[in-house]
N, CA and C atoms as an extended XYZ file, in Angstrom:
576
Properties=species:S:1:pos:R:3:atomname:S:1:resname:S:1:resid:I:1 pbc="F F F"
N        82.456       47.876       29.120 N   UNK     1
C        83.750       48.071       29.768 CA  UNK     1
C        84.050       49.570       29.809 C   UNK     1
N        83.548       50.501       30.822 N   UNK     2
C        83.733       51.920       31.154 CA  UNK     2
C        85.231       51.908       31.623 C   UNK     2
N        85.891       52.882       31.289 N   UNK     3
C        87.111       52.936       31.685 CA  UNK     3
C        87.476       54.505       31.421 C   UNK     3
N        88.506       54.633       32.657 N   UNK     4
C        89.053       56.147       32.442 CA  UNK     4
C        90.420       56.455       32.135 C   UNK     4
N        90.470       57.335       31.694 N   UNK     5
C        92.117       57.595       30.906 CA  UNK     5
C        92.690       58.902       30.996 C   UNK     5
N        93.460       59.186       31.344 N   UNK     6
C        94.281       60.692       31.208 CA  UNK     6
C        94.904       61.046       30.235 C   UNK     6
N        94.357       62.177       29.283 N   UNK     7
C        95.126       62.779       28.478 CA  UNK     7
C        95.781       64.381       28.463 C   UNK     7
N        96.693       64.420       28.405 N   UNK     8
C        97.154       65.927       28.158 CA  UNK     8
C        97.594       66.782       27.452 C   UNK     8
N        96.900       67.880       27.074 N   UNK     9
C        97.462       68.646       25.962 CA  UNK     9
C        98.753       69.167       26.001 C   UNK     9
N        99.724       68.654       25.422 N   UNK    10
C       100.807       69.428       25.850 CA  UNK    10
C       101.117       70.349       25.488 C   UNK    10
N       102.633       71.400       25.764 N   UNK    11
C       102.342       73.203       26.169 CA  UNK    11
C       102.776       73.092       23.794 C   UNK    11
N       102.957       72.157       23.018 N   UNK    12
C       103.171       72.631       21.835 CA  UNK    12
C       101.560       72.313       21.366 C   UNK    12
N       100.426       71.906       21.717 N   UNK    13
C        99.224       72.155       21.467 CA  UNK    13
C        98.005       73.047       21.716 C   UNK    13
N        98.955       73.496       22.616 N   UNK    14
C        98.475       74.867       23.734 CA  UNK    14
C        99.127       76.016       22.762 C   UNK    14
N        99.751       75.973       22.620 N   UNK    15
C       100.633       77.308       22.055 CA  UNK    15
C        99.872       77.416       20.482 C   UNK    15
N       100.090       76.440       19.742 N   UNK    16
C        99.273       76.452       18.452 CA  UNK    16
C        97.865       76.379       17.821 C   UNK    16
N        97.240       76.479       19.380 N   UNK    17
C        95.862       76.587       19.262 CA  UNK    17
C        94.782       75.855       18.919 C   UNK    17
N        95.069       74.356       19.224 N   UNK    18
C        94.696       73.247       19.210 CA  UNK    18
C        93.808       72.290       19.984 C   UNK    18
N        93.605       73.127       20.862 N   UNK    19
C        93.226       72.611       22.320 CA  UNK    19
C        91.628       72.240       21.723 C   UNK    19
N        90.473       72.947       21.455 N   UNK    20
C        89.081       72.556       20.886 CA  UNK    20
C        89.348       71.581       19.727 C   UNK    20
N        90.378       71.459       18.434 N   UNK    21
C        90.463       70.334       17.570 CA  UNK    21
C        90.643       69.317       18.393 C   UNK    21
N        91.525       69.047       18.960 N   UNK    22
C        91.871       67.915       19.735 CA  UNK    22
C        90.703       67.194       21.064 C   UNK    22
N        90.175       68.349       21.660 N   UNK    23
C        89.248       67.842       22.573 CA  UNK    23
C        88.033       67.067       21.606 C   UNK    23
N        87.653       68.017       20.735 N   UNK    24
C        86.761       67.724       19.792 CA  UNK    24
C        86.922       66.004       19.179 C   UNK    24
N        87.824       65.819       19.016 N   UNK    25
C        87.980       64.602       18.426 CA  UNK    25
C        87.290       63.433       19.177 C   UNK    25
N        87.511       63.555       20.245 N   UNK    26
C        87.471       62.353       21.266 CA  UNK    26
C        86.043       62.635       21.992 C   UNK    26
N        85.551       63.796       21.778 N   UNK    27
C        83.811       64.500       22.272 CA  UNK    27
C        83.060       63.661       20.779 C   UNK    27
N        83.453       64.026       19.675 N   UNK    28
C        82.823       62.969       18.751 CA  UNK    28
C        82.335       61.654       18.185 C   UNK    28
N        83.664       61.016       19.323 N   UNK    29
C        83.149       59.531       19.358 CA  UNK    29
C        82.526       59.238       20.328 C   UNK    29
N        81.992       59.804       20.988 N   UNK    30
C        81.306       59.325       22.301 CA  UNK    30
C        81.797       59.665       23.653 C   UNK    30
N        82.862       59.791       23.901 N   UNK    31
C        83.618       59.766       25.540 CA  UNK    31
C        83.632       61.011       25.760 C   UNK    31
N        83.081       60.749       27.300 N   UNK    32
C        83.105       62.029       27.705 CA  UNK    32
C        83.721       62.317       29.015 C   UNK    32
N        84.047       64.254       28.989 N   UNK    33
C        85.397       64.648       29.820 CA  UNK    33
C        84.263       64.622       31.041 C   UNK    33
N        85.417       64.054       32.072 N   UNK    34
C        84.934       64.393       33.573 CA  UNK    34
C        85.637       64.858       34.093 C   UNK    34
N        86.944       65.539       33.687 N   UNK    35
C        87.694       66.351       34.320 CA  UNK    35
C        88.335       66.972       33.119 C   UNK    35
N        88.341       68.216       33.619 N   UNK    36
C        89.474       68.991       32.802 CA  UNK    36
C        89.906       70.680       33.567 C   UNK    36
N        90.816       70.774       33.144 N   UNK    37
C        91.407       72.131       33.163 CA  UNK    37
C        93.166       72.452       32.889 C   UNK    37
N        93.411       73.826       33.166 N   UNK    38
C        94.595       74.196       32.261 CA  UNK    38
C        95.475       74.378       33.595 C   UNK    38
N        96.697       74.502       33.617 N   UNK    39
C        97.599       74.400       34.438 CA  UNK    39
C        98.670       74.701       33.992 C   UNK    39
N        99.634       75.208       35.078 N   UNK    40
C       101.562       75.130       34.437 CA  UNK    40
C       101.949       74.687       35.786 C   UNK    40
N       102.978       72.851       35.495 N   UNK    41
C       103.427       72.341       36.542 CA  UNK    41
C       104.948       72.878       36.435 C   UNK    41
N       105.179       72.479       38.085 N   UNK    42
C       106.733       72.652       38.457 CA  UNK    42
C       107.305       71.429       37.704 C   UNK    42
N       109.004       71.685       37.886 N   UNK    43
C       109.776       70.518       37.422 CA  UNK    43
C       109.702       69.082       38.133 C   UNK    43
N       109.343       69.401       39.390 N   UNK    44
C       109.218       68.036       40.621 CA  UNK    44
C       107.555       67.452       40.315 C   UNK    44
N       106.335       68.520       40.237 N   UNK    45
C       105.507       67.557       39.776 CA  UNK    45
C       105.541       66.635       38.730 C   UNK    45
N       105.942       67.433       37.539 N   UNK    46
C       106.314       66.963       36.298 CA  UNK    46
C       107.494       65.409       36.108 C   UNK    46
N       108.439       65.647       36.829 N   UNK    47
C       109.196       64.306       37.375 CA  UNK    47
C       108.310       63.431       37.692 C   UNK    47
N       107.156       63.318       38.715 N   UNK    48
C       106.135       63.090       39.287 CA  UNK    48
C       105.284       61.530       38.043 C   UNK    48
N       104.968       63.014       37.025 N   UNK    49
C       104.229       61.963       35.759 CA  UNK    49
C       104.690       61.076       35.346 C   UNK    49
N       106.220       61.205       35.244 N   UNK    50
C       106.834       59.782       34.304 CA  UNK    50
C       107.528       58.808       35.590 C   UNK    50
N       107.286       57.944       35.303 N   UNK    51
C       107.633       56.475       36.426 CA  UNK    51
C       109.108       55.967       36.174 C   UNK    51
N       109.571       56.793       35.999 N   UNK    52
C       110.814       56.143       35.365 CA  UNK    52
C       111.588       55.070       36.444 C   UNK    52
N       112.507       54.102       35.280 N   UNK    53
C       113.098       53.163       36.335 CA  UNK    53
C       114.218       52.521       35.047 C   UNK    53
N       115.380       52.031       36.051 N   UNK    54
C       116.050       51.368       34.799 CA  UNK    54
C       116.022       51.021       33.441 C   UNK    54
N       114.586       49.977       33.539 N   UNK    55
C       114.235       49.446       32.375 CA  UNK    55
C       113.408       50.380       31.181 C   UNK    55
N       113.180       51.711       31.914 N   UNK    56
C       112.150       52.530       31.184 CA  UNK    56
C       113.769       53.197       30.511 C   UNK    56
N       114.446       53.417       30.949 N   UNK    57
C       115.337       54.657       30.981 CA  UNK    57
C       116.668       53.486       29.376 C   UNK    57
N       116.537       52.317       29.848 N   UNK    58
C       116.931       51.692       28.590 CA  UNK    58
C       116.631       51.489       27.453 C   UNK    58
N       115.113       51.472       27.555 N   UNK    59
C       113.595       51.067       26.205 CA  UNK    59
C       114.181       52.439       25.675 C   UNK    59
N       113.944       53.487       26.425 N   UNK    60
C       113.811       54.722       25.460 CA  UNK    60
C       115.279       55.068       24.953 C   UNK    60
N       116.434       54.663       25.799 N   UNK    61
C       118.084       55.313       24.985 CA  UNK    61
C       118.439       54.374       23.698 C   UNK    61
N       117.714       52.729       23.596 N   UNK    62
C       117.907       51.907       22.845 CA  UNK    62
C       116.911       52.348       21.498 C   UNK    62
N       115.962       52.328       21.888 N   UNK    63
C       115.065       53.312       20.547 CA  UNK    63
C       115.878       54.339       19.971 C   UNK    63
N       116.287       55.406       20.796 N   UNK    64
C       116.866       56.491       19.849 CA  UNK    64
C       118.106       55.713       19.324 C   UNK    64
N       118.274       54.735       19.691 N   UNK    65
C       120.463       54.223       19.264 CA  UNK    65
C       119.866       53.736       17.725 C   UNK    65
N       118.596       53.141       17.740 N   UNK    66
C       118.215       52.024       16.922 CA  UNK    66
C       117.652       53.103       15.664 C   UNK    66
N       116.808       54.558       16.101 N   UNK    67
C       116.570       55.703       15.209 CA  UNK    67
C       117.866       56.193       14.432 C   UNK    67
N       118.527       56.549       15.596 N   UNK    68
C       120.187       57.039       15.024 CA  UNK    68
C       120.826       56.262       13.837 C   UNK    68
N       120.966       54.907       14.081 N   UNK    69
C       121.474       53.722       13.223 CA  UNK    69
C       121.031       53.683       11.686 C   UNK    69
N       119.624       53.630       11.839 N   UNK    70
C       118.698       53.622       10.905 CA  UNK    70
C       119.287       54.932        9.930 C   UNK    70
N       119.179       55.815       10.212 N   UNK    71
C       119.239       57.158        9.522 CA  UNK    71
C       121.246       57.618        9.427 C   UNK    71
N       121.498       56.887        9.976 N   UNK    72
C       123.109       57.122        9.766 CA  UNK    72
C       123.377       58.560       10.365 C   UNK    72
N       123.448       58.819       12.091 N   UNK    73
C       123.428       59.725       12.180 CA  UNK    73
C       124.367       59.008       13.648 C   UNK    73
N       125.129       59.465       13.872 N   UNK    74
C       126.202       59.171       15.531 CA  UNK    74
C       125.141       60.106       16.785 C   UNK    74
N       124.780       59.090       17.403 N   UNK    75
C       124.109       59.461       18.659 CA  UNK    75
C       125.271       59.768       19.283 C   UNK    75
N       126.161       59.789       19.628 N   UNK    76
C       127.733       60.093       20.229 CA  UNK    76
C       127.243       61.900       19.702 C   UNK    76
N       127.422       62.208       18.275 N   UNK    77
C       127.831       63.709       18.179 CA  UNK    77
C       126.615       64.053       18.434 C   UNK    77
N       125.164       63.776       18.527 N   UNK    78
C       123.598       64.331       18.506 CA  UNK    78
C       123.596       64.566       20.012 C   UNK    78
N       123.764       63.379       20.776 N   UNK    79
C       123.753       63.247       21.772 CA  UNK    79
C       124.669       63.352       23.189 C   UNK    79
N       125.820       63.161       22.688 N   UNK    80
C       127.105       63.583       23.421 CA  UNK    80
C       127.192       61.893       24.247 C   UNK    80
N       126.634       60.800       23.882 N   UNK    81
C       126.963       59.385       24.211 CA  UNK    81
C       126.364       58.486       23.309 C   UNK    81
N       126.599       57.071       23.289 N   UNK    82
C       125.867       55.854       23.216 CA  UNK    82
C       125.256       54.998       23.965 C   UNK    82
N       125.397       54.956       25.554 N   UNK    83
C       124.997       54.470       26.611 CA  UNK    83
C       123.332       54.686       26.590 C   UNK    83
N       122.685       53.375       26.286 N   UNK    84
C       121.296       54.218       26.237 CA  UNK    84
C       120.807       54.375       27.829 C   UNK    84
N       120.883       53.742       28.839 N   UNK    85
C       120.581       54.311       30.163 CA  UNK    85
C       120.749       56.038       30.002 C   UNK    85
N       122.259       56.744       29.839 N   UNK    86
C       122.468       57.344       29.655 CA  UNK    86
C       121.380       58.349       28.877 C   UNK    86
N       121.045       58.417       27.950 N   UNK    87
C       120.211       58.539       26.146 CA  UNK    87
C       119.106       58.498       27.408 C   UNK    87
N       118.608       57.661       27.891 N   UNK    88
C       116.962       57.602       28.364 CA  UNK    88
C       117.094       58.651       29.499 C   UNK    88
N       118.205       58.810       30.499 N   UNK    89
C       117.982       59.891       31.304 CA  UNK    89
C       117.713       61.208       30.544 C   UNK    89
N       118.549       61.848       29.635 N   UNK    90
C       118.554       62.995       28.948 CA  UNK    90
C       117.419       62.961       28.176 C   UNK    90
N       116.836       62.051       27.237 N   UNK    91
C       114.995       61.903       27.023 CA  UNK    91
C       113.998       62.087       28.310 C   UNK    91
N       114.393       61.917       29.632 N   UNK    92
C       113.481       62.126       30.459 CA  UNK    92
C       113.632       63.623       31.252 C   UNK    92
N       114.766       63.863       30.663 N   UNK    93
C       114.954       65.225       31.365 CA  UNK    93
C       114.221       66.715       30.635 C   UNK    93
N       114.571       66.395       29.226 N   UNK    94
C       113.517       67.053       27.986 CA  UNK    94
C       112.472       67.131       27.957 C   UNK    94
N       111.580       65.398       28.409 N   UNK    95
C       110.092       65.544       28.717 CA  UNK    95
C       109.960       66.648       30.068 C   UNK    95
N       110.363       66.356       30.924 N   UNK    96
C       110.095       67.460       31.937 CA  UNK    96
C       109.864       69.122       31.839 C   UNK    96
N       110.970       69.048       31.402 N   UNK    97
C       111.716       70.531       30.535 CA  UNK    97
C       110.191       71.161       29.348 C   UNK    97
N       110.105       69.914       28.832 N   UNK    98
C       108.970       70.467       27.496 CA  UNK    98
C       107.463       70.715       28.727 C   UNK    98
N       107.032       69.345       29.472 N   UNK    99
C       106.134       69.554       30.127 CA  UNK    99
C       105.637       71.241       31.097 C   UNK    99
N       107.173       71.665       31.192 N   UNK   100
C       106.931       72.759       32.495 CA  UNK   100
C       107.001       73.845       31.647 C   UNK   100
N       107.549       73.751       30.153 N   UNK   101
C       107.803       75.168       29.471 CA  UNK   101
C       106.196       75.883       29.417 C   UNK   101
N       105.307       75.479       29.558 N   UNK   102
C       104.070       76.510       29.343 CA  UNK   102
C       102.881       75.679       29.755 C   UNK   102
N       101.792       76.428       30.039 N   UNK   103
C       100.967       75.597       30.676 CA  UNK   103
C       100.431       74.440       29.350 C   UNK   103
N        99.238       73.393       30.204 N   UNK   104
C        98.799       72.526       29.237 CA  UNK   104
C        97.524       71.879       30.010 C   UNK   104
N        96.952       71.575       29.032 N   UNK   105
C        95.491       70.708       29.232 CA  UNK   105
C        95.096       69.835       29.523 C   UNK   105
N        94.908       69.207       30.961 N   UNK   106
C        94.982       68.226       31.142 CA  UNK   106
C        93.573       67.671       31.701 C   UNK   106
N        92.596       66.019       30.716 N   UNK   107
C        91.883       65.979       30.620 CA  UNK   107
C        91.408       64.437       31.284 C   UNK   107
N        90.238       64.345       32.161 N   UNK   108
C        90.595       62.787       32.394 CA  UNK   108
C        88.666       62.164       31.165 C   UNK   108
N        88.934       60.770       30.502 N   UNK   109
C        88.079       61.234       29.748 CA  UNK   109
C        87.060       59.680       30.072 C   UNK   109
N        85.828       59.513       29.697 N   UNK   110
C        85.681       58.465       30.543 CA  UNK   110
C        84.882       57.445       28.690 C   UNK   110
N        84.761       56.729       29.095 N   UNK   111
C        83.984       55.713       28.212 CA  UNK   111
C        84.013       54.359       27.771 C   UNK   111
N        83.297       53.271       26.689 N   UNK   112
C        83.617       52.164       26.394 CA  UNK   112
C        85.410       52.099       25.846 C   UNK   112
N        85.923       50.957       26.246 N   UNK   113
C        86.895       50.844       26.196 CA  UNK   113
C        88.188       52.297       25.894 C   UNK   113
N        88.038       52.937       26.752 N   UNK   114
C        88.273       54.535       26.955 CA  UNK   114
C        90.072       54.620       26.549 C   UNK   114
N        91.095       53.382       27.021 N   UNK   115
C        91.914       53.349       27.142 CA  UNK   115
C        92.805       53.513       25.801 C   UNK   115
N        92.069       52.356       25.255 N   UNK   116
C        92.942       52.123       23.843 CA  UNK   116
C        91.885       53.004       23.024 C   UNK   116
N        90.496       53.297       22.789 N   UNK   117
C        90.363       54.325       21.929 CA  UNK   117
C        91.024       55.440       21.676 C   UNK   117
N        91.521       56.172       23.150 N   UNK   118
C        92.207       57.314       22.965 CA  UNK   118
C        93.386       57.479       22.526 C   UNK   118
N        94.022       55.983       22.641 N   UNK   119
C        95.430       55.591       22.136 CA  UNK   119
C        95.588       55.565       20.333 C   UNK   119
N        94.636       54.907       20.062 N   UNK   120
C        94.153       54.988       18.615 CA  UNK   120
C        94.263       56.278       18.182 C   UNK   120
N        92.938       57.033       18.705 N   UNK   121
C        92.640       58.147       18.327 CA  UNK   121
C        94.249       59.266       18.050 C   UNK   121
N        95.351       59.077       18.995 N   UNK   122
C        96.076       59.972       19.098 CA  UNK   122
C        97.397       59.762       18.217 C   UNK   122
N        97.319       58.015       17.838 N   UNK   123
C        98.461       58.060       17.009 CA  UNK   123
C        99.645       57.317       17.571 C   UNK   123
N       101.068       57.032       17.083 N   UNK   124
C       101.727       56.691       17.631 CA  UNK   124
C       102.952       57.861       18.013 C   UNK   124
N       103.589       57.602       19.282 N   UNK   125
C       103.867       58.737       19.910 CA  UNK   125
C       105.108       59.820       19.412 C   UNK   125
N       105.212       58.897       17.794 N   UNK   126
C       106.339       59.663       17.355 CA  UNK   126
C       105.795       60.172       15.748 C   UNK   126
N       105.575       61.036       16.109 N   UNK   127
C       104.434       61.845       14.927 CA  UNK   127
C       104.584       61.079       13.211 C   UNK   127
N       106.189       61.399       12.740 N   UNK   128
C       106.200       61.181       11.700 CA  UNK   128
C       105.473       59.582       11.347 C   UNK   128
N       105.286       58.419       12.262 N   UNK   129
C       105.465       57.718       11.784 CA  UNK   129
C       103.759       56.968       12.325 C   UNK   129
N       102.939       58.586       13.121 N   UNK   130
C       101.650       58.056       13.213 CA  UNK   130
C       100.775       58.390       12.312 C   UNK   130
N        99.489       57.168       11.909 N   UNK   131
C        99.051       57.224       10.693 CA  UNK   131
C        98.257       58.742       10.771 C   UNK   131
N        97.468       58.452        9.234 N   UNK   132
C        96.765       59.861        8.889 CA  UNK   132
C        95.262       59.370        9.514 C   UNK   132
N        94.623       60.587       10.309 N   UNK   133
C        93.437       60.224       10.457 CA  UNK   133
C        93.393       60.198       12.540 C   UNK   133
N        94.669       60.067       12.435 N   UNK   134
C        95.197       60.360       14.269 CA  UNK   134
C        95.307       61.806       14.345 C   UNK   134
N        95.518       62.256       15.497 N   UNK   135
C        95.747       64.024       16.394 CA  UNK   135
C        97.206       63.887       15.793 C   UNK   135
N        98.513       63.032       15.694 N   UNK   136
C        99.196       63.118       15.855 CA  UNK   136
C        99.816       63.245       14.113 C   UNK   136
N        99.330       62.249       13.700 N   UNK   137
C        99.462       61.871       11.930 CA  UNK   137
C        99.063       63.396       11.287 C   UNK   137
N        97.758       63.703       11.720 N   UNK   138
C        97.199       64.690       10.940 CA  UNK   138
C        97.948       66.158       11.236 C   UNK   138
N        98.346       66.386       12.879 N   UNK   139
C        98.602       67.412       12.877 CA  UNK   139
C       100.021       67.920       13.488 C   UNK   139
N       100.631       66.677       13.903 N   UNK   140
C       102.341       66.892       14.470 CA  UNK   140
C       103.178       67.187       13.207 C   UNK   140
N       104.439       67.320       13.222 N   UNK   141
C       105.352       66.565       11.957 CA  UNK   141
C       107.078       66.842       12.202 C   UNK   141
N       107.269       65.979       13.716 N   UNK   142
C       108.412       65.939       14.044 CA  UNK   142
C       108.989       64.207       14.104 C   UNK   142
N       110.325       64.161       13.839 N   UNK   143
C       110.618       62.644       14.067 CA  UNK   143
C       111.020       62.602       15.381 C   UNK   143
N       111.453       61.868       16.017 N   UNK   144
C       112.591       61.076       16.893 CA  UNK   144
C       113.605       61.331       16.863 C   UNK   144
N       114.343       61.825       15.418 N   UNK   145
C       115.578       62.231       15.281 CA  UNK   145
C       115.756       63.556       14.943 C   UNK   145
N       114.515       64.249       14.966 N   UNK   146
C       115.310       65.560       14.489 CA  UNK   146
C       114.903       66.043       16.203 C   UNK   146
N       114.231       65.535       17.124 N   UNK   147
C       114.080       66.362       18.490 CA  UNK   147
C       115.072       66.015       18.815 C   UNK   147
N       116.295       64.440       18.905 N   UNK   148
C       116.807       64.188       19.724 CA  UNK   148
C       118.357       65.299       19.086 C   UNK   148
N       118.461       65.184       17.665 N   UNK   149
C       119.334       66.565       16.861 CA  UNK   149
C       119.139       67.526       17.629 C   UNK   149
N       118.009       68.395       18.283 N   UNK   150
C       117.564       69.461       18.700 CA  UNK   150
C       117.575       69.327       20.094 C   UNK   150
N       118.141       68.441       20.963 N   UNK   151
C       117.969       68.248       22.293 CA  UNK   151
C       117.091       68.429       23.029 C   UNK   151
N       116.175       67.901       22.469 N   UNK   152
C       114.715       68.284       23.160 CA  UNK   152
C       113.205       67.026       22.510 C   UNK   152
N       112.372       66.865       23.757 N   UNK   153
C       111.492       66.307       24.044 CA  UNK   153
C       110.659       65.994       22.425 C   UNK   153
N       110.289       65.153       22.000 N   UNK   154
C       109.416       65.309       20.697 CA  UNK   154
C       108.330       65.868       21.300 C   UNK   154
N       107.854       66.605       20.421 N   UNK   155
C       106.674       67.485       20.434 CA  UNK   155
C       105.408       67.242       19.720 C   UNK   155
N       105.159       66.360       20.209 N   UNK   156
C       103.450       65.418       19.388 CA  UNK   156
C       102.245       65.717       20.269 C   UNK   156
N       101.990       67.055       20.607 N   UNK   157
C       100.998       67.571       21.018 CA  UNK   157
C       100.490       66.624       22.029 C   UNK   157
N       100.043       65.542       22.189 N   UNK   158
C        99.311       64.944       23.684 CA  UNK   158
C        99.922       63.946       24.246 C   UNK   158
N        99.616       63.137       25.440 N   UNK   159
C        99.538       62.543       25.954 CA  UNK   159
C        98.600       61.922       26.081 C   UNK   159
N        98.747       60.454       26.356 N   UNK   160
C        97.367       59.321       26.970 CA  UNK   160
C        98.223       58.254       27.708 C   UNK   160
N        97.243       57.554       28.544 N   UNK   161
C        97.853       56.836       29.374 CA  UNK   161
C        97.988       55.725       28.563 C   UNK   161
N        99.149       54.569       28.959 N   UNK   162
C        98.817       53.551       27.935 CA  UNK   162
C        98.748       52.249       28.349 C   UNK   162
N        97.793       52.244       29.927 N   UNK   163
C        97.080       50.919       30.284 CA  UNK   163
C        96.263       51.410       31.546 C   UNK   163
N        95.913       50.309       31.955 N   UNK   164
C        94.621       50.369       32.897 CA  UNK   164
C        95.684       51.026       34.316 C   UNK   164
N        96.259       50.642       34.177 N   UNK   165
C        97.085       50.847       35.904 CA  UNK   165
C        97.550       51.971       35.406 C   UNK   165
N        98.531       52.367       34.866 N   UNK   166
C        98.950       53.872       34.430 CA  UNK   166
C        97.869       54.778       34.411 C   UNK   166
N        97.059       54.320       33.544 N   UNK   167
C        95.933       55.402       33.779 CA  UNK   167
C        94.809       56.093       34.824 C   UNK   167
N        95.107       55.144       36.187 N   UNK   168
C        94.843       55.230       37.536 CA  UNK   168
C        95.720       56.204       38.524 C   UNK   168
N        96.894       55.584       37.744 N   UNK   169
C        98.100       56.558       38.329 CA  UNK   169
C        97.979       57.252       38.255 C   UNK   169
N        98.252       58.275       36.770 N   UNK   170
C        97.826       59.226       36.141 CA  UNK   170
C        96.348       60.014       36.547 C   UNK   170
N        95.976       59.689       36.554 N   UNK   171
C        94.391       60.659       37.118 CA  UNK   171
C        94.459       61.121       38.159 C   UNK   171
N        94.727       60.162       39.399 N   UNK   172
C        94.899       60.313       40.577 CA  UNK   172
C        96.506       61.219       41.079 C   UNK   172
N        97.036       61.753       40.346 N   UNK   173
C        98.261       62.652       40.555 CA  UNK   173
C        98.067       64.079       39.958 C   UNK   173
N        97.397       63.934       38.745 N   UNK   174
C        96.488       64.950       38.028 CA  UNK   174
C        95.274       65.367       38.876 C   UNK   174
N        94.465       64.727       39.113 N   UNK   175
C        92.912       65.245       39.690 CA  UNK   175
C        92.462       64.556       40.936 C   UNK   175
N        92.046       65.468       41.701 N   UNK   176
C        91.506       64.926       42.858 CA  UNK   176
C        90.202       64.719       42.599 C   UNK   176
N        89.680       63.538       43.293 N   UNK   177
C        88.248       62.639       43.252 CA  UNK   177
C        87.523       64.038       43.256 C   UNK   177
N        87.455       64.744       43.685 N   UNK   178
C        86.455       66.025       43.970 CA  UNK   178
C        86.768       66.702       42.454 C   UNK   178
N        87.572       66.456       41.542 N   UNK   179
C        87.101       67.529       40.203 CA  UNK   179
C        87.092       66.609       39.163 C   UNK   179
N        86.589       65.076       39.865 N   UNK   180
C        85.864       64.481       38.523 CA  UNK   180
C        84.629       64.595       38.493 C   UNK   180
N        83.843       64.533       38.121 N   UNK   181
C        82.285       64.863       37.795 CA  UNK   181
C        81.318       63.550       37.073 C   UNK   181
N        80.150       63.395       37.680 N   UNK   182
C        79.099       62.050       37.276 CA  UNK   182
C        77.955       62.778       36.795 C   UNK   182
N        77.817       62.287       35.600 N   UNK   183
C        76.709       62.887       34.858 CA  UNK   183
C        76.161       62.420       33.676 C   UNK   183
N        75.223       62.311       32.824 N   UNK   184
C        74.631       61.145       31.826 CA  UNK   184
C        74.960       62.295       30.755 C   UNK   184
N        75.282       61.770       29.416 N   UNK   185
C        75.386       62.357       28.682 CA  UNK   185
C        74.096       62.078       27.473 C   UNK   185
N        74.166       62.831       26.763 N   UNK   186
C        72.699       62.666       25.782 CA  UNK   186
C        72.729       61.500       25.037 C   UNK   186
N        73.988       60.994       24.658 N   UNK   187
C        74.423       59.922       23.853 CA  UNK   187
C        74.105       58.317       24.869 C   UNK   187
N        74.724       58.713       26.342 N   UNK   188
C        74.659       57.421       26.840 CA  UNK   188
C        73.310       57.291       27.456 C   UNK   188
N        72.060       58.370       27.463 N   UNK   189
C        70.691       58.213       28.066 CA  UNK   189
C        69.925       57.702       26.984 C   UNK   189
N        70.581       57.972       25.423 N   UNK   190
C        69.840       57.250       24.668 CA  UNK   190
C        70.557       55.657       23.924 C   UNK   190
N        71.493       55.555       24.275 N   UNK   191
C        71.875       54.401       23.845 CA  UNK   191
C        71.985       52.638       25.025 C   UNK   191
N        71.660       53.482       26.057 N   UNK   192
C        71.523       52.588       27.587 CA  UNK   192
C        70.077       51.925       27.481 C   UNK   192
């Protein structure tokens, strides 16, 4: 089951010099890049990446209400509401904002079950609470609540797509068919 996936370094993995640890990780288990390079998008491409829609824009204001709760902290004074529609627009406006602040690495990567390895590999998308032994566990160390305190995007160094159709999306808005690349790698000429 070959499958391709988009990941991106984002501009707080770029800045801290991370970019070879992180590629490295995912060059070690086997999968390999058929696209890559560095870039700084506008605010409209960047809008572009996230699909947002009602139901996305609720998942994410209800998470932070449910973070807030947890920790005894008023999303009202952090946030200036409780409306999570509300809460999910201003989370999507941050991702943008974080995406365009500096360039970033964006990689399309190919292999056996390509999708969820890289998902594994990277952790869960809110650092503090991804395990040790992930990009994100080992080397982020922001919560949910102290970015949304700080009005701004969590900063967990990458991106990955997180299914087969997203990750189609994703490639194809990122890279044109002409800067993916077909080629045998040493690993898959001897294990084929």
């Amino acid at each position: 089951m070959i499958e391709r996936t988009l990941i991106l370094i984002k501009p707080d993995g770029v800045k801290r010099g991370l970019i070879g640890q992180i590629i490295s990780r995912f060059e070690n288990l086997g999968l390999k890049i058929i696209g890559i390079k560095m870039i700084h998008v506008d605010k409209e491409f960047a809008k572009k990446h996230y699909p947002v829609t009602e139901a996305w824009y609720n998942k994410v204001g209800s998470n932070t209400l449910e973070d807030s709760k947890k920790y005894g902290i008023s999303a009202k004074k952090t946030i200036g509401t409780e409306d999570p529609v509300q809460i999910g627009k201003k989370v999507h406006q941050w991702n943008v904002e974080f995406l365009t602040s500096s360039p970033l690495v964006t990689i399309v990567i190919e292999g056996v079950h390509a999708i969820e390895t890289v998902r594994k590999l990277a952790g869960t998308t809110v650092p503090n609470t991804a395990n040790p032994g992930t990009i994100r566990g080992d080397l982020a160390t922001t919560s949910a609540l102290h970015s949304n305190m700080k009005n701004r995007a969590i900063q967990n160094l990458v991106h990955t797509s997180g299914n087969k159709e997203e990750a189609q999306r994703e490639i194809s808005l990122w890279f044109s068919e002409s800067e993916l690349y077909k080629y045998e790698t040493f690993l898959e000429k001897h294990l084929n």
